[in-house]
C-alpha positions in Angstrom: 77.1 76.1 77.8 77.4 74.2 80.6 76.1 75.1 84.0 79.3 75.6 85.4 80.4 79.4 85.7 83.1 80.5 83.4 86.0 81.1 86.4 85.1 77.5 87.3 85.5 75.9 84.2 88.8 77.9 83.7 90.2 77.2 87.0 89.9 73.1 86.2 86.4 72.9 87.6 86.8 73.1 91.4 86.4 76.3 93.3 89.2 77.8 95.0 89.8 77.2 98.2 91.7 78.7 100.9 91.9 78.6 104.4 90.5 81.5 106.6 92.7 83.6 108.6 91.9 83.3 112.1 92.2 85.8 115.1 95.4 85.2 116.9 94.7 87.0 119.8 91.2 85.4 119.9 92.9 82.1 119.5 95.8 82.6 122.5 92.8 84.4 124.7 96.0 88.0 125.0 95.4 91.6 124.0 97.2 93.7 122.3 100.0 96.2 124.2 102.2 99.3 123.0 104.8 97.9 125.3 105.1 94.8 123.5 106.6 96.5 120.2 107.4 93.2 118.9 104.5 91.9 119.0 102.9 94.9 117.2 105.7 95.1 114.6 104.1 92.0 113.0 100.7 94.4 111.7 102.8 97.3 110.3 104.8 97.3 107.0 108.2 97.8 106.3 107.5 101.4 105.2 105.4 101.7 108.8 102.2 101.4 107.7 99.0 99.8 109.1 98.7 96.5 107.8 94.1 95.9 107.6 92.5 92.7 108.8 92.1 90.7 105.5 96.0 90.5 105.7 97.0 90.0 109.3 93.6 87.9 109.9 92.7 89.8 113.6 88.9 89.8 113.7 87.4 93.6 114.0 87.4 93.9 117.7 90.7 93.1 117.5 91.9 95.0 114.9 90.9 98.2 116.5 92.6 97.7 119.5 95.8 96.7 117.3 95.3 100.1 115.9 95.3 102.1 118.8 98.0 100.3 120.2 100.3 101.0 117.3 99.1 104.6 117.3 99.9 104.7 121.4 103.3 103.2 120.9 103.9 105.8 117.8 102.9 108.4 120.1 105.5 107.2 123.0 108.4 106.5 120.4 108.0 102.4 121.1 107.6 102.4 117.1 108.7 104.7 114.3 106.0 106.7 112.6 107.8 106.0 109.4 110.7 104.6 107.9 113.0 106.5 105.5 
């Protein structure tokens, strides 16, 4: 066998690559705000749901605060709880 690992020689002998997500609100220096609903539409789903951080990219300070400003805006009827 070769030293290579078996996904390696599979994938054609390079590793994957792929470029990390980075933190957009770390990147334009803004927090997030339940009274910018379009802004916070871009972390929820269709369906309404949460969308986590190794999809939207938001680092974990972040992604809290994204959180509870979603939840705040639920609460206040800025965004739906669900969609039927």
């Amino acid at each position: 066998m070769d030293s290579k690992g078996g996904r390696e020689r599979r994938m054609g002998g390079r590793k994957p690559s792929f470029r990390k997500k980075v933190c957009k609100f770390c990147t334009q220096n803004a927090t997030p705000d339940y009274k910018n609903p379009e802004l916070l539409r871009r972390y929820i789903t269709e369906r309404g749901k949460i969308l986590p951080a190794r999809i939207t990219g938001c680092c974990a300070k972040h992604q809290r605060a994204v959180t509870a400003e979603i939840k705040r805006a639920r609460v206040l009827a800025y965004l739906p709880f669900e969609k039927k």
